[in-house]
C-alpha positions as CSV (number, residue, x, y, z in Angstrom):
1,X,104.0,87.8,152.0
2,X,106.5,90.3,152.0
3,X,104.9,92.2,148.7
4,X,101.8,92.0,149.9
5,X,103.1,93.8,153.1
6,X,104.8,96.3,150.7
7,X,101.5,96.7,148.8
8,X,99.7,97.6,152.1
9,X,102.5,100.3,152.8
10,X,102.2,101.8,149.7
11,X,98.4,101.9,150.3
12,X,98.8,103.4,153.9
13,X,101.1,105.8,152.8
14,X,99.1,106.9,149.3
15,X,95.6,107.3,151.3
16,X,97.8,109.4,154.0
17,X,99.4,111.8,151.8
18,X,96.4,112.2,149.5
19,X,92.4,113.6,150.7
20,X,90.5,110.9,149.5
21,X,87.7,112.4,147.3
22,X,84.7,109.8,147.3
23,X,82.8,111.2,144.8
24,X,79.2,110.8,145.4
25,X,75.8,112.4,143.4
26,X,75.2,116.0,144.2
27,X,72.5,116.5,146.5
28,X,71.5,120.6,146.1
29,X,69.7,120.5,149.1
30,X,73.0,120.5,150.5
31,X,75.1,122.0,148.4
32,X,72.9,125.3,147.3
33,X,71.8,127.0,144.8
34,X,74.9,127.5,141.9
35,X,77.2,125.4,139.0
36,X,78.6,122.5,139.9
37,X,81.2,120.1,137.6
38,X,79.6,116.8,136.4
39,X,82.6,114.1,138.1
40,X,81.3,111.6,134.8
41,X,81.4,113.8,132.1
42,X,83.7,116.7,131.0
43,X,80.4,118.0,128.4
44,X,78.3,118.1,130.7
45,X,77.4,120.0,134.3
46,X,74.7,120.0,137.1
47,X,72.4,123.4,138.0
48,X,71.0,123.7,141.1
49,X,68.4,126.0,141.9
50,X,66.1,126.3,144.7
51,X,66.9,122.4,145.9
52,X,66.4,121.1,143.1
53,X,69.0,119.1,140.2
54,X,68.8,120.0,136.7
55,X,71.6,117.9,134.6
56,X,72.8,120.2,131.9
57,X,75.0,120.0,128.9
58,X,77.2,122.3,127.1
59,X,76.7,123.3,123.5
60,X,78.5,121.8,120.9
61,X,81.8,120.4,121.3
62,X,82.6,122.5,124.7
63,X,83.6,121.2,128.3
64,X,82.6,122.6,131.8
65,X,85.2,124.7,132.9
66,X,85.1,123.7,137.2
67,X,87.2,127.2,137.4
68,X,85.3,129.8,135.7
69,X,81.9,128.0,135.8
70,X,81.3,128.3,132.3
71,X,81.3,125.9,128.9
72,X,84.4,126.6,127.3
73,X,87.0,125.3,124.9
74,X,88.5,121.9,125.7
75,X,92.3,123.4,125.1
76,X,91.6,126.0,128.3
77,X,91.3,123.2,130.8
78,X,92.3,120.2,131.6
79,X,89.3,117.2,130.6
80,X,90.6,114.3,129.2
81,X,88.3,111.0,129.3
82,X,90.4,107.8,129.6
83,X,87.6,105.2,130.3
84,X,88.4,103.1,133.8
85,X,87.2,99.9,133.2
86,X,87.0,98.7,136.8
87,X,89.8,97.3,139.0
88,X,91.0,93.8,138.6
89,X,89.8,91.2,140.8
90,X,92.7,91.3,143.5
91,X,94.0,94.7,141.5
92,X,96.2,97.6,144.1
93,X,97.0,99.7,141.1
94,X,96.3,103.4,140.1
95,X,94.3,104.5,137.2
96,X,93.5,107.9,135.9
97,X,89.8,109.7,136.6
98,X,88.1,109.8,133.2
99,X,87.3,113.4,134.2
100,X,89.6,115.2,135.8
101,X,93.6,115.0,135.8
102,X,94.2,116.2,139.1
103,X,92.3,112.7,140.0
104,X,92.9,109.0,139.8
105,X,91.2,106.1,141.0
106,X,93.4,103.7,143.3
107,X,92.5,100.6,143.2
108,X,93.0,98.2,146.7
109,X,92.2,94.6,146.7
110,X,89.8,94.6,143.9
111,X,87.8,97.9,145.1
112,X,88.1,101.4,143.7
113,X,89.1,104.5,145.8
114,X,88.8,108.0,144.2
115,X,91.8,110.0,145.0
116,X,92.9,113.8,144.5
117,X,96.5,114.8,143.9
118,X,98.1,117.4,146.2
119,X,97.5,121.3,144.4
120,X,99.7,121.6,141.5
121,X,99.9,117.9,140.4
122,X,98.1,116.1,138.4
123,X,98.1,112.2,137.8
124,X,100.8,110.9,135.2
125,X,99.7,108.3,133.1
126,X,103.4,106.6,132.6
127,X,104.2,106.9,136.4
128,X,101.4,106.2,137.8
129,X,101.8,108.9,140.1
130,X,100.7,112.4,140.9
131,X,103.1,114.5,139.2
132,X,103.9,118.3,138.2
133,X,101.9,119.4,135.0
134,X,105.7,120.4,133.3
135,X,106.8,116.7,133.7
136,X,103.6,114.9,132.4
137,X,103.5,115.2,128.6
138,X,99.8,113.8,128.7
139,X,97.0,113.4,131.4
């Protein structure tokens, strides 16, 4: 009883000290005309243009680049797909976003949130734990 108490703590205090990020599809009506990341896949990004979605993909072996807007070279940014297999059936653990290592995915009783790290951190993989870029060796 009492770790499940802990557990709940941990939880409270994780979704209050972190935005929660709920990443849903891009709707252009609402979000305009411009370049917008692709949260499932570093390659790739969405164009939108008078309302309406196009789902585009960089050439070769290049990554959106959320910052400039552009494809670019993987080493200039950070992409790194880990694939998230899903959360355990009674799982409260934290696993990294497949795209983007300034997210992870926590997951609570069996059900994935999608969770940002303050600016400046990004999510360690040992830790589990948002975390400054100097002390994480790998995202």
């Amino acid at each position: 009883m009492a770790s499940n108490y802990f557990s709940f703590l941990i939880i409270c205090f994780t979704l209050a000290m972190f935005k929660i990020a709920l990443q849903g599809p891009i709707s252009c009506s609402s979000a305009g005309d411009g370049v917008y990341e692709n949260p499932s896949d570093c390659n790739k990004y969405i164009q939108c243009n008078g309302g309406s979605r196009y789902d585009m993909s960089c050439p070769g072996k290049l990554a959106f680049n959320k910052y400039t807007k552009e494809c670019d070279y993987p080493a200039n940014m950070q992409c790194f797909k880990v694939p998230f297999a899903g959360c355990s059936s009674t799982g409260d653990e934290s696993h990294p976003n497949p795209s983007d290592c300034n997210k992870y995915i926590q997951c609570y009783k069996g059900k994935p949130y999608d969770m940002s790290c303050p600016d400046g951190l990004i999510f360690n993989l040992n830790t589990k734990m948002c975390d400054m870029l100097d002390k994480t060796l790998q995202c």
